[in-house]
Every structure is written in structure tokens, then in C-alpha cells.
N, C-alpha and C positions, 0 to 999 in steps of 0.2 A: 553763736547766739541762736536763740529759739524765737522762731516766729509763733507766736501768739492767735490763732482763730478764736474769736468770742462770738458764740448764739450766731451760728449761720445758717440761715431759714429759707435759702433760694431754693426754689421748685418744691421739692417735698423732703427738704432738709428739715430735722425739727429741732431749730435751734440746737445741733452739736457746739461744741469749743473741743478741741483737741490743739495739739503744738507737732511743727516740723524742725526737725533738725535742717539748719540752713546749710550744712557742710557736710550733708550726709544723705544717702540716698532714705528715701522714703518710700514706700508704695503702700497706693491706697485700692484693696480689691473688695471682693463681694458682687454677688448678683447684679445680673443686668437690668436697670433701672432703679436701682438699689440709692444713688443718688452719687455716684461718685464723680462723673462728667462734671454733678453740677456745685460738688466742693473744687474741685481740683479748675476747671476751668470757668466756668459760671462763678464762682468765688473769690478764689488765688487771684488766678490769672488777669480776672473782671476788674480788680478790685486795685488792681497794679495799672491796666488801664486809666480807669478812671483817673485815677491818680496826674499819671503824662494830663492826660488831656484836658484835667482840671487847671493844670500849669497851664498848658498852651491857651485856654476861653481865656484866663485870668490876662493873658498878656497880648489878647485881641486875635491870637492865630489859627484859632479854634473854634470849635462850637459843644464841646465839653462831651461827656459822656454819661449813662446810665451808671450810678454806684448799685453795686449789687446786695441782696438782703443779709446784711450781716452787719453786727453789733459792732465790732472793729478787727481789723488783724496790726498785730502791734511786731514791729521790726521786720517788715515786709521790706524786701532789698526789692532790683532791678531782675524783673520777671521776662523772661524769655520761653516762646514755646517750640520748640523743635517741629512743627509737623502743623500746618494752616489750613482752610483750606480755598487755597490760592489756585489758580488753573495753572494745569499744567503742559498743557496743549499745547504743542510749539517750541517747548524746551528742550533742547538739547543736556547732556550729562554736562559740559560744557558752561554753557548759559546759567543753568538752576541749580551750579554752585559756587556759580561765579568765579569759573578759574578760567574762562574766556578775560575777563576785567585784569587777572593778575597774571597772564601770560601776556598782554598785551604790554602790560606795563614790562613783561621782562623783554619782549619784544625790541622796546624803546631803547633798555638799558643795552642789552650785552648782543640784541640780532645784527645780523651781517647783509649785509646787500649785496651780493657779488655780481660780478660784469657778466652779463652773457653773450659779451662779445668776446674778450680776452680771455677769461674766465680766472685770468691773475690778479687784478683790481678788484678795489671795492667802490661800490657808490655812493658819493659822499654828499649828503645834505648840510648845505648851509645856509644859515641863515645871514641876513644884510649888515646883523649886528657883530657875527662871527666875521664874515668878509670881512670888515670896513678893519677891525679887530687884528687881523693876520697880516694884512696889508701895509699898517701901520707900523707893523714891526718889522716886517722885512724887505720889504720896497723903499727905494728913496725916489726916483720915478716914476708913472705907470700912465695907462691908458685905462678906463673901463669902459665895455665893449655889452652890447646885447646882442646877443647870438639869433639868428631869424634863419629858421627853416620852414621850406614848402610842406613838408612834410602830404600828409592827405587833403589839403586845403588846395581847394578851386582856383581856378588860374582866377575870377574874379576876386577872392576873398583876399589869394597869395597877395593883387594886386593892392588891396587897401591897405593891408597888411605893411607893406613895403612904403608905399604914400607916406602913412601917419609914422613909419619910424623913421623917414626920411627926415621930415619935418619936425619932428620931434629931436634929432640927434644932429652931431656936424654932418658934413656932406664927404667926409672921410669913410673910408671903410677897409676892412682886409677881407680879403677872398685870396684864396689859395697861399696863405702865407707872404701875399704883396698888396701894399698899400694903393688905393684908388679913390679917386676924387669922383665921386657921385657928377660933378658940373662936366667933366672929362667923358668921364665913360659910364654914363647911363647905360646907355644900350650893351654893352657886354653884361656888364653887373644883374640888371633887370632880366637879361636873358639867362642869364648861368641859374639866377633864382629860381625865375618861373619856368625855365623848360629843362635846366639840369639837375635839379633839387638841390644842388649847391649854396653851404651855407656861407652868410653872411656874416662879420662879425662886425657891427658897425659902432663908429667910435662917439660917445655918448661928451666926453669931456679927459681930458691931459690934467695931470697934477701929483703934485707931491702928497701923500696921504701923511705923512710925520706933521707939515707944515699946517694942513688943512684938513682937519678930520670932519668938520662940518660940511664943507663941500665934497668928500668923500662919500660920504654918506647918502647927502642930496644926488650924488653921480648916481651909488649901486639905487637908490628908490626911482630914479629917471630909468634906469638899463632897464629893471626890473618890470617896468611899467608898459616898455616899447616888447620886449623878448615874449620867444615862443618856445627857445633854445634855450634860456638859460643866460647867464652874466659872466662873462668874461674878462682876466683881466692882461695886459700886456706891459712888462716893463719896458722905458723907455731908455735911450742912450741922456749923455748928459746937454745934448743939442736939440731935446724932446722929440726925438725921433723912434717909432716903436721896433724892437729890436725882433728881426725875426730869423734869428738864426736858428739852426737846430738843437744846440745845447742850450738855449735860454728855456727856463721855464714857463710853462702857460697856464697859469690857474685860473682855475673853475670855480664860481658858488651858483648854487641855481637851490630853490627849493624841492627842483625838481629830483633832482643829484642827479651828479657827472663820478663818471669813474677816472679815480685818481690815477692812472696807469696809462688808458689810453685816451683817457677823455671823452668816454661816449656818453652821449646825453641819456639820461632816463627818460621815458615817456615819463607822461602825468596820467597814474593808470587811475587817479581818485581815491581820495581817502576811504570810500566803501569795500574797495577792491582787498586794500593793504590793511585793513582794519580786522585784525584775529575775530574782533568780538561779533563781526557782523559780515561773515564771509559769505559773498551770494556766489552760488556757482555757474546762475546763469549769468551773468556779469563779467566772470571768468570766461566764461565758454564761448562770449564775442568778442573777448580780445583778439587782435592778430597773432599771430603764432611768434612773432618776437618780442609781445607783450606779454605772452606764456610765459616765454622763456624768463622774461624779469621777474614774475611774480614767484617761480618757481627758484629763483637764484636767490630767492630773500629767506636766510637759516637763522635758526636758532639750536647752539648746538650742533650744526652739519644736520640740521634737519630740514626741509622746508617745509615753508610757511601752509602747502594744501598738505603736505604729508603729517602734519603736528596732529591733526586734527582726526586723524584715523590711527593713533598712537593708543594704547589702553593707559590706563592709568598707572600702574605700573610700570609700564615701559617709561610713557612720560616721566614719573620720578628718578627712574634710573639717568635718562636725560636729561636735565634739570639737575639733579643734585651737588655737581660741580659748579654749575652757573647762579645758583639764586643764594647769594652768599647772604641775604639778609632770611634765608628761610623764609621767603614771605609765602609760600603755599606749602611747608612740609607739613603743616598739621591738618590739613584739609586733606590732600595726599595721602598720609599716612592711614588717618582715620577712617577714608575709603577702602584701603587697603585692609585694616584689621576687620573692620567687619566683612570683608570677604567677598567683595566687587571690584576685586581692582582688575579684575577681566575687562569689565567694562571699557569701551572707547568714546572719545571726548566726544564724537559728533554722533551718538547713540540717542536717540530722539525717548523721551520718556515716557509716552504712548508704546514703543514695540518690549520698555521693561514689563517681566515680572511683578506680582505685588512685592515680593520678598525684594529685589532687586530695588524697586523703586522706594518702598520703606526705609532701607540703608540709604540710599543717596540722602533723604530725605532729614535721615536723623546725624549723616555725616556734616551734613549740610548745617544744623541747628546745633551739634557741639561745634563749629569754627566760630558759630557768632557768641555763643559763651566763655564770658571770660570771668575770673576769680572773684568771687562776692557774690556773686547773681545765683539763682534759683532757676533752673532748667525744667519745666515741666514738658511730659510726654504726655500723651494720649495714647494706648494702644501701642508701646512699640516694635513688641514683638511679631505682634500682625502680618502674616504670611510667612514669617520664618520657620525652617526645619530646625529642629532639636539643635542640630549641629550649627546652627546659624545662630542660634539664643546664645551657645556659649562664646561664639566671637562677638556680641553683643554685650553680656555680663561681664566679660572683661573689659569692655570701651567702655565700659559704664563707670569699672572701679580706676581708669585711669581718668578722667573727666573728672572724680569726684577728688584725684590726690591736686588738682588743678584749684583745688578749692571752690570749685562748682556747687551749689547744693543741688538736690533731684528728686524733684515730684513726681510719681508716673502712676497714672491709670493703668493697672494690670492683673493677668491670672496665671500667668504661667510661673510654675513653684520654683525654676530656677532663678527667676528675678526675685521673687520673695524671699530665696533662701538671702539671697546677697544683699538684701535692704536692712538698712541699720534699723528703720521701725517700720511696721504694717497698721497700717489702719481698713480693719473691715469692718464695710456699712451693711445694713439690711433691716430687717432679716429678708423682705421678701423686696419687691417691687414696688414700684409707683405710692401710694398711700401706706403701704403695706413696710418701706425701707425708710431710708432717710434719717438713722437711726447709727450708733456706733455701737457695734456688738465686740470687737476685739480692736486691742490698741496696748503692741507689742514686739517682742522682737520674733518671739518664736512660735510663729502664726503657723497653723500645721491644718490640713485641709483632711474634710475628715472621708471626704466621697471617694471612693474606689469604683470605678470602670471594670466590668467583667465582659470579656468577650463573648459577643455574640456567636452563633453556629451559623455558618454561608450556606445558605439555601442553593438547590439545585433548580436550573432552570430548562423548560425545553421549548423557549419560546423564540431561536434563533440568537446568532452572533451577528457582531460589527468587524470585520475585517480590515486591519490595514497595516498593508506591506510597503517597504524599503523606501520609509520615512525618512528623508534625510534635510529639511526645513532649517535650515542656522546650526544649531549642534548638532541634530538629531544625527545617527551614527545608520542610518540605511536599518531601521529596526523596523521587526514585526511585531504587532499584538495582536492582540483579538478582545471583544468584550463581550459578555452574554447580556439578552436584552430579558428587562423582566426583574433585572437585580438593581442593585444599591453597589455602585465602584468607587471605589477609590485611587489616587491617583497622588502619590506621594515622592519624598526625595528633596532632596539640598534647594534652594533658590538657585534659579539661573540652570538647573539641569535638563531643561527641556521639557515642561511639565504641559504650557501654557502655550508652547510651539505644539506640542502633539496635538491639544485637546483643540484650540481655538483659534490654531494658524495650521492645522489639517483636519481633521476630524470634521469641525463644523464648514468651514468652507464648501469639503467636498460633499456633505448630507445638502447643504441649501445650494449648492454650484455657482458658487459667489469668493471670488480671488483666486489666486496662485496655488493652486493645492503640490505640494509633491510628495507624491505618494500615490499609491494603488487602494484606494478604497471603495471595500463590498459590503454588501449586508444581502443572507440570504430570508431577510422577513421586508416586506415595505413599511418603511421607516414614513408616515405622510408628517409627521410635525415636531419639529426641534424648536426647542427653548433654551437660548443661551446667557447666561445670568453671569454677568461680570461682579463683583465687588463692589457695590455703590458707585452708579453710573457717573460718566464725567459730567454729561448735562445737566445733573439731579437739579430740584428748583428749592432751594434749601427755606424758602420762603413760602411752598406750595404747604397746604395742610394734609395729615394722613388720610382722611378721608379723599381728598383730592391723588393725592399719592399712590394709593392701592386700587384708584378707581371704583372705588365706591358711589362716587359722585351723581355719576351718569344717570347708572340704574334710578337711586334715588329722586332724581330731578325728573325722571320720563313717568317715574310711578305718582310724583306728584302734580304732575302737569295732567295727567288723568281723572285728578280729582274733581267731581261735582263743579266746585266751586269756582277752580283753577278752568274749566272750561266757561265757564258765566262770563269771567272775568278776561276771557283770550288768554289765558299765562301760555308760556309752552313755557321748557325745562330752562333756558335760560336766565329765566326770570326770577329762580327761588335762589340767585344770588344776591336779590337784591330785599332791599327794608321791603317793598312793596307787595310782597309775596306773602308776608307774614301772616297775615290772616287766612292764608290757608293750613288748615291744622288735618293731621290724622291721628286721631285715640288720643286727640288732646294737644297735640305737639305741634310746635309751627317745625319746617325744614330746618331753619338755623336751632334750635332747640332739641331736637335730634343728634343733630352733629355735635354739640356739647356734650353730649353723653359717651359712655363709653362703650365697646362691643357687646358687653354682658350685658348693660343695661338698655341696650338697642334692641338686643336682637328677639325679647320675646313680641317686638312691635313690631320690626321688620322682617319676622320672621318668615311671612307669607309671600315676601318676592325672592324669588327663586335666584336670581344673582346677589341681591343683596346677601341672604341666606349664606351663599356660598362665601362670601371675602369674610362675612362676620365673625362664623366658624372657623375659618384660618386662624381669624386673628388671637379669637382664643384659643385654638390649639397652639400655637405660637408663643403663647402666655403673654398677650400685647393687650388685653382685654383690659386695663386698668388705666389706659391712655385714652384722653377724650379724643373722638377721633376729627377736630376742629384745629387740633392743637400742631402749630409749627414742627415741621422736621428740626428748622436750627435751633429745635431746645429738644429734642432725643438724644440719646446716648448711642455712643456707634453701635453699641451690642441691640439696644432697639431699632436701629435706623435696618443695620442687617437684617434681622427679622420681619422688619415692613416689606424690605426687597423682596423677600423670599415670598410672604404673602403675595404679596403683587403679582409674583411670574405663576404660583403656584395657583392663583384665583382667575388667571386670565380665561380657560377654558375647561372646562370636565373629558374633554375629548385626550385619548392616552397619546403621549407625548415621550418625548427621550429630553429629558434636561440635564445639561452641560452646566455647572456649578464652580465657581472660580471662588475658593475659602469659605464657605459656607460658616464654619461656625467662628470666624474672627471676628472679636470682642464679644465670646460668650467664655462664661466660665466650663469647667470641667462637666461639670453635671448638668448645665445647660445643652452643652454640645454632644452630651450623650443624648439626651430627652431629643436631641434635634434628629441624632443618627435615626432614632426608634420612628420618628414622624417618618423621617425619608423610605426606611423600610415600610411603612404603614402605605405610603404613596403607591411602591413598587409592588402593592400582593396588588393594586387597582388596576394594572396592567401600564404603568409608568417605566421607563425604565432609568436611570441617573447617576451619573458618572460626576464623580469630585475631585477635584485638586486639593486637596486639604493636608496638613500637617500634626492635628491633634490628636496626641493617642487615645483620650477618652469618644473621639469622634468616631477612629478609625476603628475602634472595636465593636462596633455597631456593622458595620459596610460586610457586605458576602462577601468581596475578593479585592485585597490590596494590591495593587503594583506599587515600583519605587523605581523610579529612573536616576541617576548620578554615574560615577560616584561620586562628582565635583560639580560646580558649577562652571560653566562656560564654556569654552572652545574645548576643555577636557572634558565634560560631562554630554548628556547626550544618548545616554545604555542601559539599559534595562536592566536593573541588578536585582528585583523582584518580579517574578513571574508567577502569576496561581496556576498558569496553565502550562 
């Protein structure tokens, strides 16, 4: 079935209608701010929202949603997006794909608790309804008994302890396998407790459990209520006397579990302890060392329970795949695995991934919640990937799609377009300028060619750094020349982002763990280091606020005539009250609605203004008003802004450190981007990139490539220019 888009006019859409194949993958490219974000998720996506959440006002649970500017989309199924942007801070590989949730639950089903006393038992949890249950079938006599041990409890505490289960139970008791009368021999009893740690097993109530299941029951919730130990139960002879021979049997229920061999009680180490999905280790690290030993005797597979969690994924399948007979995680598994992370280990914090690295969990993670019928939209998915990484991507792409999936994706790289059943390209140009459908087909063919640049020679000094060996890195050397445009390519996960921004920058600013030997024979006074769209971004902040534009602006109008009559200083032209102060006409807020081009012949006279404006238009950002929300840019403009921002901070010559520089730009964007960066470096700049684009990388004077794999095999320098 075809989904139907009719007259979609969000942002600078201009009323398009085009149709998606709902069983079919799709992609929609063209220029960055061309308007594709804001079909694809401003639209699609919005429009499937509103939808839920119109159900959910309608039936009191909600408070509805914005419908977005379009005429109608007709056969719109259940819309899912792979990729949010949700924080990721704190999440483990684990946690943020929810295979902590469904190891737990295998935990329940098939894990083992072995004794770490005998180490022949297991420890058996039961519950009052399982006892009462077992009892009734194979006892015709019995006793039920609550187990009371001193354990680390205060000879005061042991004492009340002992009081309230006195009085709460008969005045019967067994200790050391012989019956004692509390009225008789207090003082042995009281003493074996509190100064030999000797447990008590005291008798709660005598009865036939076949005859009396109701009083059974009320016995195990009295034991249950008095114990510290655990519930114990004794069969009796047929003159109701408890049998305490050697061959008689003595079962155990405790919630706490008791090992069925020797009988030794578990501690109560707490459900936080034992709970896969929420393993503290400092919780761990004050248990006693025989509380270690428990937690570490709890397997899954012959694995434990602290060891699971340091397993790669990979591995973990391999272990696992006998045991989850319902396959309830082989597709999550698997899917990590083909696009080519299954290096990765569960307790891998998603802050020390890679973008490439982090991108796949990411989109592993949003094909498991898609299931047959639904619409999978992507934003950007190939985003930080090597060549080699797109193609284990295109293939999970065309297995998700025989799932009966359908697939929207925001994208430029010509391998995902070759394999999409239709393309839709917007533009022709940007902002005012796009918004528009220029192709809508199968066999969309790009017409820009990339020609390699020629590597300029430098003799303004090198960056030296020797026998790097940071996570993979393999004890390698390089060197970089200062004064150039670097590049810094190879596989996801091969070390790219260990070299550059867990050595490289550490050791230039003398901030964390560096290892490695790092020289520069020029002084390096000022590094800039540019992450990928930061994690604290304020997606709410405006780009003028963003790029820092603001400041200058506010200080130049608080200079004003007027603005001094009136006391303003710069904080104040945030507010309506400010308004009446104008320059060449324009109040502050009326400025900011404008865009770069149309700013800058007014603000052309303050020298920082000056400077962020002309970024923005060499950036081609000039057609965005600069008032206007980041959460309505497109990642290929949000990138752009970024780059403004680090690249506007100071005129003073800098070494910038660059983490994908041109992801979410198309091919001939990210050439124009190479040419700006070389432009930077004749100013005496010098700039080293992680990047993967080959229209990018033929811009850059000297490529390395680190692999040849990702992960614990990758780590090597398999391009060197020197």
C-alpha cells in the first residue's frame, strides 16, 4: 500500500504531495536545508504523532499535540524512528538496548545459584505458596520451624531478636539436632545464640499439612514473619515427635534460598545487588568476601553473573544461544552483530563509543522495536560510517525490509540510494531557496564529481606522537604537519577517536590519562576541540544565541545613546522593554529575525559581529533567520552552526581537532566544506579530521587510515603519507 503525502508546507516545504512505498525502502536526499528533515520528520513522523496523542487527549490521558502543515497523508501506518534525541549519558551498550531487561528475565528462567560452600548444590528459592504446595504432597507429619541466626547483629539487637521470636512461637526449639524447651534451658539456648552464633530452629506450630492446608500456610507466614534464617521444615514421627535422625530429610524454603545439598542459607544480598539490569559495583565491593562469593556463584550458562557483563556481544550470543529457546534477544544480537559492533561489551558506557559505533547501536536498537507493517524512519544513518561500514548497513537495511518494514531515510551517500526502491530529491537550493521536488525516482544518479586536491607542503613544524597504545591502539607512531588540513580515516571502532581525542588532545591541553609520548617542535598556545553536536546542546537555545552572536550584539547596544538615558545594560535587550532602542532603524529583536546576509551590511561595523556573520555565510547558513530554534535545523545545518561557533570563537591561530566535520552534508557540500578548511589553514590554522567522505577527503593535504578492523583487532596504521 502507498502512503499518500498531500500539499506539505512545513518550514519551507512548498506544498509538495509525493507517495512512499510502505514495504519498501525510500530515501529522500538533496541539499542541506533543502527541506528534507522537515518532510521526513517535521511531517511523516509529526503527523503519526499527533495522531497517538490525539487518541490519548481524546480519552483524558493526554494533552494532544501540534498537527503539522500538511493537507493530509492518507494510509499512514504505525511510525517509528530509529535515532531520538534522547540523552545518552549514563547508558551502558547494555541499558540503551535493553538487553540488560531481557537477560534478566533469562536470568529468572534458566540462571543457577550454586552454593559457595559445597559448591555441589544449588540455592533454592521458595516461595510460602511453593512450600505450603511440596509439603502437602509429601509429608503426612511435620513441624515448621524459623531459623534465627546472630549473624552480624548486636548482642542487643540478637537479644530482641530472640524475645519477639520467643513469644511469637512455642517455647520448643532444636539446636544442634536435639529438641529443647525454651521454659527448661533458657540459659544454654540464649547463650549458644548470642555468644556461639549457633542457629536456632524454633518450632512455630506441629501439623499435618494434607489435613490442614489453611493452617499450613498461616504456620510458613508466622515462620516467615519471626526468621532471619530462613523456614524450616521437620517431619515428625506418628506420636508428633520431630524425627532427627540422620537419614530423615530437612527441607528448606526461605525467599532467601537454602542450598539443597547442604543446606546453607543465602544471605539477603538485595534485590539491587542480584538485579542484572542495575548492577552497582560499589554495593558489590562492601559485601563481605562470602557475600562475593554468592554473588559470583549466580551463572547463567557457567557464566557469572559480574562476568556476563564484561562478555562482547558476540560472545554473549555464542552463550546464550543454547539457553533462550524462545529467541527472545537473537534479533537484537544478531543485528548488532551484522552491522559490525559486535566487539562491543555489554558494560561499554556510550559516552567512550565512537560516532560510527554509537550510530549502529543506535539504529540496532530501532530495527528490534520495528515490527511488520510499520514505517522505520531514519535521520542521517549512515553518519560516521566507513564505506565498509555502509555496506554492513545496506544489507540490514534489505533484511528489515523482507520483515515487511517500510523505510524512510534522510540521506546522501549513493550506496543507500543505489538500494532504495524510490528517491525523492528536494531543493534545488536551501532555506527559501528548496523546499521544492526536483527528482522522484528510482534511478537518481548524482551529477557532482570530487577531483582531488594537491597536498601543500608545509614548514611550519610537526606534532609527534609515539607508542600510542590507548584501548586498541597497537603502540603506533605518527606525526602530523602543522599548517595543513589532516585527515584521519578508517573502519568505526578502529582507533580513530582514541588517537585524536583520548591522546592527541589530552596531552596538548594536560587534561587526563594520555599514553603515549607526545611532542611538538613549534608551540602549539590554543586547541579547539569540536565534537559532533555536543551532548549538552540546548536544542531550545536560538542560533544567534548558539554561535554566540548574542553577546557582542547586546554590549554594542547597551552603548547606545539611548540605552544609556535609560540605564539598559546588555541584559536587558532580552526583554519587550528594550525595544525602543533602535540602530539604522532596527530594534535588537528585529535584527535577530533577519538573516546573516541581511544583517550584516548593519552590523557590519562591530568587529565580532563582523566576524560570526561572515562564517555564517561562507558556511551557506546565510538564509536562516538567526532568532530561529535549533529544534527546527536540519542536522546538515545544525553541523554547520557548530563549526561556525568553534571556528568564530577567536581570529587568534589555533590547531582544531574536528570529529566528522561533514556528516549530514551532501557530496558537494562537503567538498565546499574541505575548500573553507584549506582556506582556514593558509591563515596559519592548522586541522586534523576524523572524517569518512571521499568528496571530503579529497580536499585534506594528507590522509591516514587506521584499521584494518574495528575493535580489539583494529588499532594500525594501514595509511601513512609519511
Amino acid at each position: 500500500m502507498t502512503i499518500n503525502i498531500v500539499e506539505a508546507s512545513e518550514h519551507n516545504l512548498k506544498n509538495i504531495s509525493c507517495e512512499i512505498d510502505d514495504a519498501g525502502i525510500t530515501v529522500i536526499t538533496g541539499p542541506s536545508g533543502a527541506g528534507k528533515t522537515s518532510l521526513v520528520i517535521d511531517t511523516v513522523y509529526a503527523e503519526s504523532c499527533y495522531r497517538i496523542e490525539s487518541v490519548k487527549a481524546f480519552l483524558g490521558i493526554g494533552c494532544g499535540a501540534r498537527k503539522p502543515a500538511v493537507k493530509a497523508i492518507q494510509n499512514l501506518p504505525q511510525v517509528l524512528i530509529a535515532k531520538g534525541k534522547e540523552r545518552l549519558l549514563g547508558h551502558t551498550v547494555a541499558s540503551y538496548t535493553k538487553l540488560d531487561n531481557a537477560l534478566y528475565e533469562l536470568f529468572l528462567k534458566y540462571g543457577k545459584r550454586h552454593c559457595p560452600k559445597c559448591n555441589d548444590g544449588l540455592i533454592q528459592v521458595t516461595t510460602r505458596n511453593e512450600a505450603a504446595s511440596s509439603l502437602g504432597v509429601k509429608s503426612d507429619l511435620c513441624a515448621v520451624c524459623a531459623v534465627l541466626q546472630r549473624g552480624s547483629l548486636s548482642i542487643d539487637d540478637a537479644k530482641k531478636l530472640l524475645e519477639r521470636a520467643i513469644t511469637s512461637a512455642t517455647t520448643y526449639c532444636i539446636y544442634q539436632d536435639k529438641v529443647f524447651d525454651f521454659d527448661d534451658d533458657a540459659e544454654l539456648l540464649s547463650a549458644a545464640f548470642l555468644n556461639d552464633n549457633a542457629a536456632l530452629e524454633l518450632i512455630v506450630d506441629r501439623l499435618n499439612p494434607k489435613q490442614d492446608k489453611m493452617r499450613l500456610k498461616q504456620a510458613i507466614d508466622a515462620a516467615e514473619s519471626i526468621q532471619n534464617g530462613g523456614v524450616v521444615t521437620r517431619k515428625l514421627d506418628s506420636n508428633g515427635e520431630v524425627l532427627i535422625e540422620e537419614d530423615v530429610e530437612k527441607k528448606y524454603f526461605t525467599e532467601n534460598g537454602i542450598c539443597n545439598v547442604c543446606g546453607y542459607q543465602s544471605f539477603n544480598l538485595g534485590a539491587a545487588v542480584f538485579d542484572f539490569r542495575n548492577i552497582d559495583k560499589r554495593e558489590i565491593a562492601i559485601l563481605s568476601k562470602e557475600e562475593q562469593n554468592e554473588f559470583f556463584a549466580y551463572t547463567l550458562a557457567g557464566i557469572s553473573l559480574g562476568d556476563l557483563t564484561q562478555l562482547s556481544i558476540v560472545e554473549l550470543h555464542k552463550c546464550i544461544s543454547s539457553i533462550d529457546k524462545e529467541k527472545t534477544i537473537e534479533q537484537i544480537l544478531t543485528s548488532i552483530e551484522r552491522l559490525g559492533v559486535g566487539y562491543l561489551s555489554l558494560d561499554r558506557t556510550l559516552k567512550t563509543l565512537s560516532h560510527g559505533e554509537l550510530q549502529r547501536i543506535q539504529l540496532a536498537t530501532g530495527f528490534e522495536k520495528a515490527t511488520g507493517g510499520s514505517l522505520l524512519v531514519l535521520d542521517e544513518p549512515t553518519l560516521g560510517l566507513h564505506p565498509k561500514d555502509i555496506k554492513a548497513f545496506v544489507s540490514e537495511l534489505k533484511n528489515i525490509k523482507k520483515r515487511g518494514i517500510g523505510i524512510l531515510a534522510v540521506e546522501h551517500d549513493l550506496d543507500v540510494i543505489k538500494a532504495a526502491d524510490n528517491v525523492i530529491a528536494l531543493g534545488v537550493g536551501a532555506g527559501k531557496a528548496g523546499g521544492e521536488i526536483v527528482y522522484d525516482g528510482r534511478d537518481y544518479k548524482e551529477v557532482f564529481s570530487a577531483k582531488k586536491l594537491h597536498s601543500r607542503e608545509t614548514n611550519n613544524g610537526w606534532i609527534y606522537i609515539k607508542k600510542a597504545k590507548k584501548f586498541n591502539l597497537k603502540n603506533i607512531d605518527i606525526q602530523f604537519p602543522l599548517g595543513c588540513f589532516c585527515c584521519v580515516s578508517g573502519v568505526s571502532g578502529s582507533g580513530k577517536s582514541t588517537l585524536i581525542f583520548e591522546t592527541l588532545l589530552p596531552a596538548l591541553t594536560n587534561k587526563g590519562n594520555v599514553q603515549a609520548e607526545v611532542t611538538s617542535d613549534c608551540d602549539i598556545k590554543r586547541v579547539v576541540a569540536a565534537a559532533f553536536i555536543p551532548d549538552k546542546i540546548k536544542f531550545s537555545a536560538s542560533i544567534a544565541n548558539f554561535v554566540r552572536l548574542n553577546l557582542p550584539l547586546r554590549d554594542f547596544f547597551s552603548l547606545l545613546p539611548l540605552s544609556k538615558v535609560k540605564g539598559f545594560s546588555g541584559k536587558d535587550f532580552s526583554e519587550l522593554k528594550a525595544e525602543a532602542v533602535k540602530y539604522h532603524g532596527f530594534s535588537f529583536g528585529e535584527l535577530l529575525n533577519m538573516s546573516a546576509s541581511e544583517v550584516l551590511p548593519i552590523l557590519g561595523v562591530i568587529p565580532k559581529c563582523k566576524r560570526i556573520l561572515d562564517l555564517l555565510i561562507k558556511f551557506k547558513l546565510d538564509y536562516l533567520p538567526l532568532s530561529q530554534s535549533l529544534s527546527t535545523v536540519s542536522l546538515g545545518e545544525l553541523q554547520r552552526l557548530h563549526l561556525v561557533r568553534e571556528f568564530g570563537r577567536s581570529p587568534e591561530k589555533a590547531l582544531y581537532l574536528f570529529d566528522e566535520p561533514s556528516s549530514c552534508l551532501s557530496n558537494k557540500e562537503s567538498y565546499e566544506l574541505g575548500f573553507l578548511f584549506r582556506e582556514f589553514t593558509e591563515l596559519g590554522n592548522t586541522i586534523i579530521a576524523i572524517d569518512h567522505k571521499e568528496s571530503f577527503l579529497k580536499t585534506a593535504d594528507y590522509v591516514y587510515e587506521l584499521g584494518p578492523v574495528g575493535g580489539p583487532e583494529g588499532g594500525y596504521i594501514v595509511k601513512n603519507p609519511f
